[in-house]
Each structure stands twice: as C-alpha cells, then as structure tokens.
TILUM-278688 format. One line per field, with one value per atom (N, C-alpha, C): x negated, y, z; residue in one letter; atom name; residue number from 1. Coordinates in Angstrom, 3 decimals, always signed. Layout:
# TILUM-278688
px c(X, ...) .
py c(Y, ...) .
pz c(Z, ...) .
aa c(a, ...) .
at c(CA, ...) .
i c(NUM, ...) .
***
This chain:
# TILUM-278688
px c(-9.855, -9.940, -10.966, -11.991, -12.850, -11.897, -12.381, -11.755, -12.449, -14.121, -14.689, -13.642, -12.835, -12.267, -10.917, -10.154, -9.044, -9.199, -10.358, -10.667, -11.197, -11.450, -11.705, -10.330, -10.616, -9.206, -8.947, -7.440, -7.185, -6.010, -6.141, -5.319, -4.088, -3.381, -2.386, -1.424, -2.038, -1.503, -1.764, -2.361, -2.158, -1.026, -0.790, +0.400, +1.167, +0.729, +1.379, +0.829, +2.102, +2.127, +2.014, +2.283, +2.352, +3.683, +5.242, +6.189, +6.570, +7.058, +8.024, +9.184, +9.054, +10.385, +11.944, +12.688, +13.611, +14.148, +14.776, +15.048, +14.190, +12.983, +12.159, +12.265, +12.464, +12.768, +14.193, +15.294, +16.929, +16.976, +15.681, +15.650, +15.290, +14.190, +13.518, +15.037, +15.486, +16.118, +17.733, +17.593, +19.164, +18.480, +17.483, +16.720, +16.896, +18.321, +18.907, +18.977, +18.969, +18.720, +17.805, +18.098, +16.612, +17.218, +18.069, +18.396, +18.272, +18.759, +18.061, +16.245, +16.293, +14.348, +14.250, +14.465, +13.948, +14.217, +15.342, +15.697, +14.633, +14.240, +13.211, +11.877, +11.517, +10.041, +10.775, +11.624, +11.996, +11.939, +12.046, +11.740, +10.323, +9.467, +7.797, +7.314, +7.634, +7.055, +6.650, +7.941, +7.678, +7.238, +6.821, +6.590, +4.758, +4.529, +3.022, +3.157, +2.347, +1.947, +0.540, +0.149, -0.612, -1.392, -2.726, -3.363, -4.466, -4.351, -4.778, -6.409, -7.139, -8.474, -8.994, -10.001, -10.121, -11.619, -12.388, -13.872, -14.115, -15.464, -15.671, -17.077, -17.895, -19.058, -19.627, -20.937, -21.174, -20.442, -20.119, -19.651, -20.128, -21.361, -22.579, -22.898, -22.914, -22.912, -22.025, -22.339, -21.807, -22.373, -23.993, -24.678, -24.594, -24.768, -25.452, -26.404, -26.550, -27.379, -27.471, -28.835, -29.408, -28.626, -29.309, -29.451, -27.877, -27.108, -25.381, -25.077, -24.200, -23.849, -22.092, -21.474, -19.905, -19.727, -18.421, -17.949, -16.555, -16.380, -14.769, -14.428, -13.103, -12.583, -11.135, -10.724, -9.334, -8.770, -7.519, -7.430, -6.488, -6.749, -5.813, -5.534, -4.442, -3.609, -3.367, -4.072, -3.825, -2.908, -1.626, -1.289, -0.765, +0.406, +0.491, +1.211, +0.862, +1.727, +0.601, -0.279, -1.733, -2.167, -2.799, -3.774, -3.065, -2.794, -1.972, -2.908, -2.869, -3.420, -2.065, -2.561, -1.414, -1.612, -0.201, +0.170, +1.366, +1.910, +2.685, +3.390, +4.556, +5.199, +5.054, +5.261, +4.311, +3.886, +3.017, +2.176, +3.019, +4.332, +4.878, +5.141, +5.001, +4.960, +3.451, +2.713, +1.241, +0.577, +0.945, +0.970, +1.540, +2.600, +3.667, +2.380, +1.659, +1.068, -0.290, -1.428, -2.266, -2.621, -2.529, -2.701, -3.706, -5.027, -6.297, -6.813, -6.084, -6.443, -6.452, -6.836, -7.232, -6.190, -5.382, -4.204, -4.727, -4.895, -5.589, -4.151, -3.742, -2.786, -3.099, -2.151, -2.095, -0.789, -0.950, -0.094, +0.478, +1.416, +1.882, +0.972, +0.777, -0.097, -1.625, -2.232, -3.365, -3.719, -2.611, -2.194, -2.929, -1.646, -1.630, -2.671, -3.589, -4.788, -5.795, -5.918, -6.551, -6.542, -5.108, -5.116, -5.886, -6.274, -7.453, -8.650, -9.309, -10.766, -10.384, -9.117, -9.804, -9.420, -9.885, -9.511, -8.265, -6.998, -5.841, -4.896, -4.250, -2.903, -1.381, -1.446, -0.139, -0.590, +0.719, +0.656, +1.596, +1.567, +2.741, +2.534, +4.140, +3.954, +5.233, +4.559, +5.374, +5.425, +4.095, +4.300, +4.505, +4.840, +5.160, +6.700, +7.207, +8.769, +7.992, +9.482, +11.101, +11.314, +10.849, +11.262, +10.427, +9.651, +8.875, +8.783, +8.060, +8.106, +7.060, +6.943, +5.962, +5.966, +4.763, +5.014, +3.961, +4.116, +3.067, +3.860, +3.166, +3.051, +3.420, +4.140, +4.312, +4.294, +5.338, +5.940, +4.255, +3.449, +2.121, +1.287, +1.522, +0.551, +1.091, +2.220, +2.828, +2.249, +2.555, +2.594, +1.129, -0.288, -1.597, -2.034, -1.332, -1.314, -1.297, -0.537, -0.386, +1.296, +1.851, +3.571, +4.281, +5.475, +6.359, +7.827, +8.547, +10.064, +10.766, +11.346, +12.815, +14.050, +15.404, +16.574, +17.456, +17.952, +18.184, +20.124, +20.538, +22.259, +23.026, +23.022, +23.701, +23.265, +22.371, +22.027, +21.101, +20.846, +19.848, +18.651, +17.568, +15.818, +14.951, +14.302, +12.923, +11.850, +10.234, +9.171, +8.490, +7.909, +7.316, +6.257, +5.612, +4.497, +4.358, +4.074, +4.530, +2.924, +3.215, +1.783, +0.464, -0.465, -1.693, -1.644, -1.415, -1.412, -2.667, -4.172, -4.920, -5.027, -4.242, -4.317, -3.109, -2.116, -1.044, -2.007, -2.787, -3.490, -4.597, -5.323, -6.047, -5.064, -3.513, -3.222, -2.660, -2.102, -1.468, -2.875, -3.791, -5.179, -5.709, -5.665, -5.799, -5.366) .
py c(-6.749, -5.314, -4.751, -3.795, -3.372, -1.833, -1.705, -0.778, +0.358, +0.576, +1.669, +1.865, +1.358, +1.864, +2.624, +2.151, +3.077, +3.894, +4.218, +5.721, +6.685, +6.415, +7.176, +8.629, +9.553, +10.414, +9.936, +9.735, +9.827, +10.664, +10.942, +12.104, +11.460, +10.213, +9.841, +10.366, +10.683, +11.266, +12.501, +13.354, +14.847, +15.740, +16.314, +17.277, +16.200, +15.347, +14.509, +15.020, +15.403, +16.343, +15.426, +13.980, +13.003, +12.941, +13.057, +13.388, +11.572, +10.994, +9.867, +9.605, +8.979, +8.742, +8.304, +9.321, +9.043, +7.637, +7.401, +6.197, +5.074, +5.310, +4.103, +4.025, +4.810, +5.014, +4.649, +4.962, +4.344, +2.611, +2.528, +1.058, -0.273, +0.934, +0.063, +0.884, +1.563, +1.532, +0.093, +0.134, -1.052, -2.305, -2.818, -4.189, -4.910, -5.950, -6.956, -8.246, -8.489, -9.699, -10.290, -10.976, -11.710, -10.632, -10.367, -9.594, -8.122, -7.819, -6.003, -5.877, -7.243, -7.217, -7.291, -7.833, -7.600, -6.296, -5.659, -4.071, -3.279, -3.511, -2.782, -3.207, -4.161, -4.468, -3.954, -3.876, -3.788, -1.791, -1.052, +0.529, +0.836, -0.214, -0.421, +0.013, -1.481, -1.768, +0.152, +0.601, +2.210, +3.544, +2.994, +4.224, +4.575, +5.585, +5.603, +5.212, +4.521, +4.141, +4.814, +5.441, +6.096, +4.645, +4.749, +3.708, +4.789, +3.845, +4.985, +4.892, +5.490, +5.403, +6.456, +6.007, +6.152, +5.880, +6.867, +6.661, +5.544, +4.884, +3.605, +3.804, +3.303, +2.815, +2.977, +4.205, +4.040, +5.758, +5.350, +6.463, +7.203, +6.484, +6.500, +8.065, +8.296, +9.864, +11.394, +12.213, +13.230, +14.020, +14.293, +14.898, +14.813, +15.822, +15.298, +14.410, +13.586, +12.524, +12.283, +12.512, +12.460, +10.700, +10.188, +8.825, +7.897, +8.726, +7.715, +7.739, +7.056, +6.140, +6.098, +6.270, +6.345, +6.191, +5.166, +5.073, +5.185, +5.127, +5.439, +3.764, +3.411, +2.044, +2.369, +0.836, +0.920, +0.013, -0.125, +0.122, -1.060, -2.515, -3.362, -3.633, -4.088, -4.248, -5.753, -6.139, -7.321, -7.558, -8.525, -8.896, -9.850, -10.716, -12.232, -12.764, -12.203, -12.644, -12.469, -12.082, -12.035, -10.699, -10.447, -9.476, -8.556, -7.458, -6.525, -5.239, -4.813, -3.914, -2.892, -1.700, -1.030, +0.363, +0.348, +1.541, +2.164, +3.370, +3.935, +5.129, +5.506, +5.417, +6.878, +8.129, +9.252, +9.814, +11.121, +11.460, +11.655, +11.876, +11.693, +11.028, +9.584, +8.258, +8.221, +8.245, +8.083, +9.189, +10.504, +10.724, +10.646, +9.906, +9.881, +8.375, +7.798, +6.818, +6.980, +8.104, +8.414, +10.043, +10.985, +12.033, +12.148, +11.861, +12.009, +10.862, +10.024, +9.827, +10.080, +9.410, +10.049, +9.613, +10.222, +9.127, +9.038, +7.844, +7.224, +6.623, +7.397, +7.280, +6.326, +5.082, +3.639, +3.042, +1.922, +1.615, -0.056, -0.068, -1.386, -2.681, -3.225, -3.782, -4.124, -2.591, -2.139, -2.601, -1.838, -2.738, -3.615, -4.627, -6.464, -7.100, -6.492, -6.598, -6.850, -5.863, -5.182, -5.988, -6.566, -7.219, -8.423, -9.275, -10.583, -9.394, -8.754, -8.235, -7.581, -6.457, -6.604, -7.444, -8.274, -9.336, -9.305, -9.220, -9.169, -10.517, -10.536, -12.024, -11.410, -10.045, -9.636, -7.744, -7.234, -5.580, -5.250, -4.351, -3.981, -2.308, -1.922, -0.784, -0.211, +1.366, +2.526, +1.738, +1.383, +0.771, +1.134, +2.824, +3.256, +3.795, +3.704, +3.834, +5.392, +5.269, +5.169, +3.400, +3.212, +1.775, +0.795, +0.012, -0.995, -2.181, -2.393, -3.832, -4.208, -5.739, -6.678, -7.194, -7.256, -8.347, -9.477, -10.522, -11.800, -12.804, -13.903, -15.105, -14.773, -15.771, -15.769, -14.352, -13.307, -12.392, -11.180, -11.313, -10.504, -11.120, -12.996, -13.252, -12.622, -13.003, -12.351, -10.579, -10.031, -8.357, -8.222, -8.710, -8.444, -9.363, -9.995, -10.672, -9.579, -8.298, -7.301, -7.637, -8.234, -8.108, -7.580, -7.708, -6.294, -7.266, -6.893, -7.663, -6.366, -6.687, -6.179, -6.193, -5.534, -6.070, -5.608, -6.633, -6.448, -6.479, -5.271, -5.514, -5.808, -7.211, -8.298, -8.563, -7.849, -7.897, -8.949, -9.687, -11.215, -10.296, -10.788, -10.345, -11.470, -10.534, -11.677, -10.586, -11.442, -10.974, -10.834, -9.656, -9.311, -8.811, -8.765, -8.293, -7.014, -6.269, -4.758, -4.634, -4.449, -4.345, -3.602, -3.858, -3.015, -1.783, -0.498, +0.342, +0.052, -0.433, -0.914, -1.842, -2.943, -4.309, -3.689, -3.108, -2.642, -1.657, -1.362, -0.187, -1.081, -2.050, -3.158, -4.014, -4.429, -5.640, -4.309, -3.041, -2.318, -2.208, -1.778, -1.629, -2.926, -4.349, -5.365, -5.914) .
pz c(-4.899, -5.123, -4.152, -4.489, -3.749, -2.934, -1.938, -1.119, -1.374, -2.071, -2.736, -4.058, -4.519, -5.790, -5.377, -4.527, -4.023, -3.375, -2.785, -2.586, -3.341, -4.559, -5.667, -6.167, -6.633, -6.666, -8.381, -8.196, -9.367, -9.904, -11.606, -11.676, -12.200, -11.432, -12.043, -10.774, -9.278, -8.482, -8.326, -9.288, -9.321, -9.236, -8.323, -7.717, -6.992, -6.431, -4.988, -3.787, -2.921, -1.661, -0.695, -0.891, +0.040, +0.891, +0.053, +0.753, +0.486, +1.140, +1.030, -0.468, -1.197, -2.387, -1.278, -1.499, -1.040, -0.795, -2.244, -2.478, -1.942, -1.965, -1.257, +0.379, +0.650, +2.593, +2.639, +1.640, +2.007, +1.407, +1.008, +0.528, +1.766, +2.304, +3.496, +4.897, +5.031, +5.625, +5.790, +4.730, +4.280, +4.762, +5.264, +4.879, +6.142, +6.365, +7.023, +6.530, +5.328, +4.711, +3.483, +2.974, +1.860, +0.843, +0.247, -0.872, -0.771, +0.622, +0.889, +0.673, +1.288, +1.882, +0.208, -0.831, -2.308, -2.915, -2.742, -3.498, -2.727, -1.404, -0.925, -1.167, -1.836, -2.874, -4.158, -4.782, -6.380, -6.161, -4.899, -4.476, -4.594, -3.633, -3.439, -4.869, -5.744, -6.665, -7.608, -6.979, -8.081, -7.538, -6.280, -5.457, -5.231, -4.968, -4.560, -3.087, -2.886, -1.110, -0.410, +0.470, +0.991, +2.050, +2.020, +2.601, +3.546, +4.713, +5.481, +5.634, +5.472, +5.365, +7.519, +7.962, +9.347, +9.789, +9.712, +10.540, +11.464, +11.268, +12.215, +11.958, +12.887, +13.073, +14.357, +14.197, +15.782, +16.327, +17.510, +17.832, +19.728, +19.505, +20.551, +20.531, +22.046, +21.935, +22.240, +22.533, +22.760, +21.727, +21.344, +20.663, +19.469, +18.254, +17.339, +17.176, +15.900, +15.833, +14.927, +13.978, +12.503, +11.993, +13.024, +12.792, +13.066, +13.383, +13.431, +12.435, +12.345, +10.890, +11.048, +10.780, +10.229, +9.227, +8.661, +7.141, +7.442, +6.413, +6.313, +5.853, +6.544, +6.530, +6.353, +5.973, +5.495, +7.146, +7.487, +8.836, +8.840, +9.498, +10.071, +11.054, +11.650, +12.674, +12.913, +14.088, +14.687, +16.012, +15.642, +16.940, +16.646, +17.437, +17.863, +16.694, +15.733, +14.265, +12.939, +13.284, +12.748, +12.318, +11.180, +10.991, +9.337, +9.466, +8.707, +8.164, +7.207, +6.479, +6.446, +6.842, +7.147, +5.685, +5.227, +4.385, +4.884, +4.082, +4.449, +2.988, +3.607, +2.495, +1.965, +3.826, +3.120, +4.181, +4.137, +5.284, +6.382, +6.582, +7.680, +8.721, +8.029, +8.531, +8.961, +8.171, +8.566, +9.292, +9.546, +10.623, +12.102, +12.043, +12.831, +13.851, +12.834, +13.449, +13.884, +13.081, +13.472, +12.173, +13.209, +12.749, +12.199, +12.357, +11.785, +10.315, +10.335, +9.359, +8.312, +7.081, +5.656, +4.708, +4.028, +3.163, +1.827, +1.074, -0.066, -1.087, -2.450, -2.785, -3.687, -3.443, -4.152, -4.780, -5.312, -5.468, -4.709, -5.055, -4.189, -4.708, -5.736, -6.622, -5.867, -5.731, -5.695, -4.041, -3.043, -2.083, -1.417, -1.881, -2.054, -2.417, -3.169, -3.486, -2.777, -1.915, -0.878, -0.099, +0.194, +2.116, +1.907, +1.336, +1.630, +1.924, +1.023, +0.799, +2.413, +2.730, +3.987, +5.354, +5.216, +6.299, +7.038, +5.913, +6.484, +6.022, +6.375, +5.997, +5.458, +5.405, +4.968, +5.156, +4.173, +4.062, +5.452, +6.138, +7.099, +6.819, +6.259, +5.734, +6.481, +7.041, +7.673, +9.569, +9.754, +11.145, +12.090, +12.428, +13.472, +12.871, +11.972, +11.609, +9.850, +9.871, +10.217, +10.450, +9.102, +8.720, +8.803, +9.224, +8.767, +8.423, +7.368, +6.783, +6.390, +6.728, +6.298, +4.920, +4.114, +3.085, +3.419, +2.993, +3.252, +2.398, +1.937, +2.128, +0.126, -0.868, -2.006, -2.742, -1.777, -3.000, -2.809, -1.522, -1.603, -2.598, -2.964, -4.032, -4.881, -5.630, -6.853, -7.161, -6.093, -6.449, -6.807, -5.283, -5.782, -7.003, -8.063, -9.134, -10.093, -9.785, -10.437, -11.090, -10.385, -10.636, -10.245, -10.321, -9.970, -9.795, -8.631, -8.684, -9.314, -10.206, -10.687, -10.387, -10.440, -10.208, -11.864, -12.166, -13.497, -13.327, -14.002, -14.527, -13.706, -13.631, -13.350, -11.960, -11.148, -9.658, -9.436, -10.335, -10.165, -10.257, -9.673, -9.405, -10.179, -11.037, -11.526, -11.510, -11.594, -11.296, -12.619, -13.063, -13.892, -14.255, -15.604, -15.709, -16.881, -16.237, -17.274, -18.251, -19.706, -20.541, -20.030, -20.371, -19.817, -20.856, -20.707, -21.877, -22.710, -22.375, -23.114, -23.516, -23.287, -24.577, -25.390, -25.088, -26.224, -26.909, -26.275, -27.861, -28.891, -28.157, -28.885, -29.683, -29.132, -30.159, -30.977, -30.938, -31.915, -33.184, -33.438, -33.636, -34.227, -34.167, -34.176, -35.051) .
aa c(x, x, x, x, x, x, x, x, x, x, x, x, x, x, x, x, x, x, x, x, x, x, x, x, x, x, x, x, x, x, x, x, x, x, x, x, x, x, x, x, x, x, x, x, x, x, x, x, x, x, x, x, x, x, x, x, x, x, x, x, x, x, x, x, x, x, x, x, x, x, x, x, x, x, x, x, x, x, x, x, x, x, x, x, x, x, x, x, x, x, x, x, x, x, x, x, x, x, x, x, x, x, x, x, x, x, x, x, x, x, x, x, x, x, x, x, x, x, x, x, x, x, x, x, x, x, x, x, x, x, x, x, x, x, x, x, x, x, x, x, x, x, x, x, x, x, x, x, x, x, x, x, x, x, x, x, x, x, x, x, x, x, x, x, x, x, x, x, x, x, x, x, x, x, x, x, x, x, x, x, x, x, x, x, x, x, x, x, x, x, x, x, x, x, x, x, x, x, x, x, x, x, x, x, x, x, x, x, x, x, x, x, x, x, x, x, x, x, x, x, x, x, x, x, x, x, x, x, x, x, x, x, x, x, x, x, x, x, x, x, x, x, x, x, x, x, x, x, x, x, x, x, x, x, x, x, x, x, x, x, x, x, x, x, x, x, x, x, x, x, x, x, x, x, x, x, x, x, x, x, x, x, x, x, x, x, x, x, x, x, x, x, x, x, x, x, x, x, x, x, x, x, x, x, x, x, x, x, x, x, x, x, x, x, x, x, x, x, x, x, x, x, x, x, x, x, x, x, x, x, x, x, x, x, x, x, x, x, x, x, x, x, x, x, x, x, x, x, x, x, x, x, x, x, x, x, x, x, x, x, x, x, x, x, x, x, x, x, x, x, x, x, x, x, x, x, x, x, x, x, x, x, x, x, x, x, x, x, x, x, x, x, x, x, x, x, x, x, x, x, x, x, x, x, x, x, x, x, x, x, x, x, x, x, x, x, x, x, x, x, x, x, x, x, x, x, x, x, x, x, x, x, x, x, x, x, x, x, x, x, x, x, x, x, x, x, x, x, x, x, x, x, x, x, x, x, x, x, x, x, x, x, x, x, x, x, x, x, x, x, x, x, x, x, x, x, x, x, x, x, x, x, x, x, x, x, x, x, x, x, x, x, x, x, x, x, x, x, x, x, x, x, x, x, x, x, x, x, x, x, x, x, x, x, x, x, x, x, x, x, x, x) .
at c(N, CA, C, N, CA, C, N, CA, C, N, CA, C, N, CA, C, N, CA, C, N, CA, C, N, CA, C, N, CA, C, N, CA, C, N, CA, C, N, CA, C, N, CA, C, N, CA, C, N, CA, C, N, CA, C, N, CA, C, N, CA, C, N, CA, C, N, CA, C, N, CA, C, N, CA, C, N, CA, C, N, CA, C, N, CA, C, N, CA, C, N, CA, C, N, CA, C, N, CA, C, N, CA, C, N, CA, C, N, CA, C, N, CA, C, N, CA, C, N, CA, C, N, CA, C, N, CA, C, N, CA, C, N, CA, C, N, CA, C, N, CA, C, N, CA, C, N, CA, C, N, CA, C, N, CA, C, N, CA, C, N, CA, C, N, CA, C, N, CA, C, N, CA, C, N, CA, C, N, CA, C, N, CA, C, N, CA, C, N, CA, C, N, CA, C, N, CA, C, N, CA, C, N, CA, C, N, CA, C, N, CA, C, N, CA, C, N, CA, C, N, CA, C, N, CA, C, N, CA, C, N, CA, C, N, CA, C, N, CA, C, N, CA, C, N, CA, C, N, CA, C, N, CA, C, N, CA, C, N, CA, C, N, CA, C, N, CA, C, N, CA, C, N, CA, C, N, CA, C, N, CA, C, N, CA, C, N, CA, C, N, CA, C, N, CA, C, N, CA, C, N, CA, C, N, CA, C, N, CA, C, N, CA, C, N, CA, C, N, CA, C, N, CA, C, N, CA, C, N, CA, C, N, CA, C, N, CA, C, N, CA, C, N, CA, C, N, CA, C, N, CA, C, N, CA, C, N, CA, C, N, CA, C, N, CA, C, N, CA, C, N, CA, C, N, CA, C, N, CA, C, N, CA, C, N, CA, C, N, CA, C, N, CA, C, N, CA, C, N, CA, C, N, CA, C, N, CA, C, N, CA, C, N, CA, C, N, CA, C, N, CA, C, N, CA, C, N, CA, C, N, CA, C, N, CA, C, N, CA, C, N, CA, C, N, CA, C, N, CA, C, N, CA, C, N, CA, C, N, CA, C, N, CA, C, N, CA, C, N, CA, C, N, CA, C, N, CA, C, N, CA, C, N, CA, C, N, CA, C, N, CA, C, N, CA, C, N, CA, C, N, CA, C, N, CA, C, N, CA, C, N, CA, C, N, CA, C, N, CA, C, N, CA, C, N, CA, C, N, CA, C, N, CA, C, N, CA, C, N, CA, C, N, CA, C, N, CA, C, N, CA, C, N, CA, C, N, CA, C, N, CA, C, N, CA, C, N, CA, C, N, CA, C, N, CA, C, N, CA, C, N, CA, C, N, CA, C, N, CA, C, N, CA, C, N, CA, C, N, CA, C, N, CA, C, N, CA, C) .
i c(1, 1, 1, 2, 2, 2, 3, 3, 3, 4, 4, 4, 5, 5, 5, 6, 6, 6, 7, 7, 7, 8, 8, 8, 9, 9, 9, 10, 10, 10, 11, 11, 11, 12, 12, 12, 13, 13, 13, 14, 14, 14, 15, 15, 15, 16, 16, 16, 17, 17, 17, 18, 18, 18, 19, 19, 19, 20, 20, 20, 21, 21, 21, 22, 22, 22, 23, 23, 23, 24, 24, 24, 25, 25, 25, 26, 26, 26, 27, 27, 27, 28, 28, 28, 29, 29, 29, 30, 30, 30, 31, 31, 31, 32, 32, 32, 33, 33, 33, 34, 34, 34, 35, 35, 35, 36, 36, 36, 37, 37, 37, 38, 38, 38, 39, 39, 39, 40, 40, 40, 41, 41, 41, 42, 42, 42, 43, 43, 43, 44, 44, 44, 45, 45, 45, 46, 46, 46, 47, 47, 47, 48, 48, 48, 49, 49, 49, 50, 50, 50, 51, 51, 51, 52, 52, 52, 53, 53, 53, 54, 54, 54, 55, 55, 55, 56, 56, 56, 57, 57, 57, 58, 58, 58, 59, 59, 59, 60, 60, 60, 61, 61, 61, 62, 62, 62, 63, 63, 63, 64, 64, 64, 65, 65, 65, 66, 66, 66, 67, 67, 67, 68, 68, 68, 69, 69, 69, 70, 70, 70, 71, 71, 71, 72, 72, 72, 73, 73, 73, 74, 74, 74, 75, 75, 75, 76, 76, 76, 77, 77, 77, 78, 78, 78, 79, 79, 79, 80, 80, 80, 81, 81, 81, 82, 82, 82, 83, 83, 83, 84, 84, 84, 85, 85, 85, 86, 86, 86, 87, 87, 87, 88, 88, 88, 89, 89, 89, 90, 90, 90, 91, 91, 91, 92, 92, 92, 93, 93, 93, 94, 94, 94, 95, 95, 95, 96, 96, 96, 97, 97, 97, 98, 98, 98, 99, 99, 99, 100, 100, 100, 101, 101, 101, 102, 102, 102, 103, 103, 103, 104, 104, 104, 105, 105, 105, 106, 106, 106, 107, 107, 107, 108, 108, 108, 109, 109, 109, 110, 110, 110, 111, 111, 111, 112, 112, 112, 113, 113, 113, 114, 114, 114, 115, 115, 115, 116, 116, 116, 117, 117, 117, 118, 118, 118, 119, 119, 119, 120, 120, 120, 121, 121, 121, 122, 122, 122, 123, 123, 123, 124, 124, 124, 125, 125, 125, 126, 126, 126, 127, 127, 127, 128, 128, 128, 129, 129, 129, 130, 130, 130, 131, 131, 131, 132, 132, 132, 133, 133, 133, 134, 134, 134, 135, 135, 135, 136, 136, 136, 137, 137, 137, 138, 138, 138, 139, 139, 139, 140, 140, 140, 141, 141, 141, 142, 142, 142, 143, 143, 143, 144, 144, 144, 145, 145, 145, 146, 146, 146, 147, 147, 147, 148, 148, 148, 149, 149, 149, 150, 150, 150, 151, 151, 151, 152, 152, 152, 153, 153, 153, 154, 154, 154, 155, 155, 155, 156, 156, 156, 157, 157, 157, 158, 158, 158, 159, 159, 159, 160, 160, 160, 161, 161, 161, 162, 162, 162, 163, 163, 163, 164, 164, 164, 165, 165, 165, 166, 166, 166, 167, 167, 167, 168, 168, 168, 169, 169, 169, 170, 170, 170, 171, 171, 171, 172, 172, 172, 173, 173, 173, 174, 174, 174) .
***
C-alpha cells in the first residue's frame, strides 16, 4: 500500500469527528487472553483507525527558508521488540500521544498494509493508552491480505473475505 494513497480524503469518512467506537475501546480494554486478543481484532476489523501522519525532513534553522524541504510521514516506533507503525483508535488517543499530529482516517486492512511499505514489523495501536495493542506476525498477514476475523453464533472465529462491491457489480452484469 502506498502511504500517498491513505492520505488522500475520502468521502466514506465524511462526518467523522474522530471520536473512538465505543465498543472498539471496551474490546481492547477486555484483552487478557488469545480469545479477548481476537474479539478485539473481530472490533478493529469494523472500526475506522486514525494513522498518524507528522512533519519530517530538514528542520535546519530558526528562519524562514525558501529552500527547506518537509514532508509529511507516517510515524514508527522502535524499541527492544522491534519497529511499529503506530495508529489509533480516536483523536483522543492520538492526541494523548502527540498533539500535533495529523490524523489520516483508515481502515484496519489499509493499516496492515502499510506496516511492511513503512519499514515496520507489526501495527501498535492506541500507544500511549487507554489500551494498547500490537498486531504482528500471521493474523497482520491475514488482515493486510484484506481479511477480516469474525466471531460467528456459536463463539468460534474464522477469517474472511467480504465481496469487492465492484466484482459483485461485474459478475451481476456478466
């Protein structure tokens, strides 16, 4: 996933205030074991996630300067457990971690995507609290695959793949 495309605005988040989904914060709040840690990806999977976008380049100077150069970057976090692409769940959280940055409304998918292109090994989302959690290793391939965990009825979890509304309009058409 290119990181120029999730900063693009889109109007599928039109009239998002950037407040937290309840349910997705009492999801990541419950998360003590392998089966909480899944109802809190099966919350992810439906929530918008805010990706924090943050000025970098040169920052040489007191003065104006025709010639400095700043871009806007998507923002990872390295420490003794490796290298994290950080989201968050809503501007509260992501300000709670850095006030100035820019919040870029995504999805979990879109994400997971993201963390190889930017030189990360896993998502770590809401990192200064309430709640935080890591994803890595299988269930980050699965999701930036464009899958989704479910919890179905019967409390058992499987991973899925929801239609592209445009091949359902090509095979309907077809």
């Amino acid at each position: 996933m290119d990181l120029r495309t999730l900063a693009q605005p889109s109007s599928r988040f039109a009239g998002d205030h950037g407040e937290a989904d309840p349910l997705t914060r009492e999801a990541l709040a419950r998360v003590e074991d392998p089966t909480s840690y899944i109802r809190a990806l099966v919350a992810l999977c439906s929530s918008r996630l805010l990706l924090p976008i943050v000025a970098s380049g040169d920052d040489g100077g007191t003065e104006p300067d025709p010639d400095r150069h700043a871009e806007m970057a998507a923002v990872t976090l390295t420490d003794e457990s490796g290298s994290h692409l950080l989201a968050f769940t809503g501007v509260d959280s992501l300000r709670a971690w850095q006030v100035g940055a820019r919040p870029v409304p995504c999805l979990l998918d879109e994400l997971c995507a993201t963390v190889g292109p930017a030189g990360a090994g896993a998502l770590l989302i809401d990192v200064a609290g309430p709640h935080p959690l890591v994803i890595s290793g299988e269930a980050l391939e699965f999701l930036a695959s464009g899958m989704a965990v479910v919890e179905f009825d019967d409390g058992e979890f499987g991973w899925v793949r929801y239609a592209d509304d445009r091949a359902e309009e090509e095979s309907s058409q077809g």
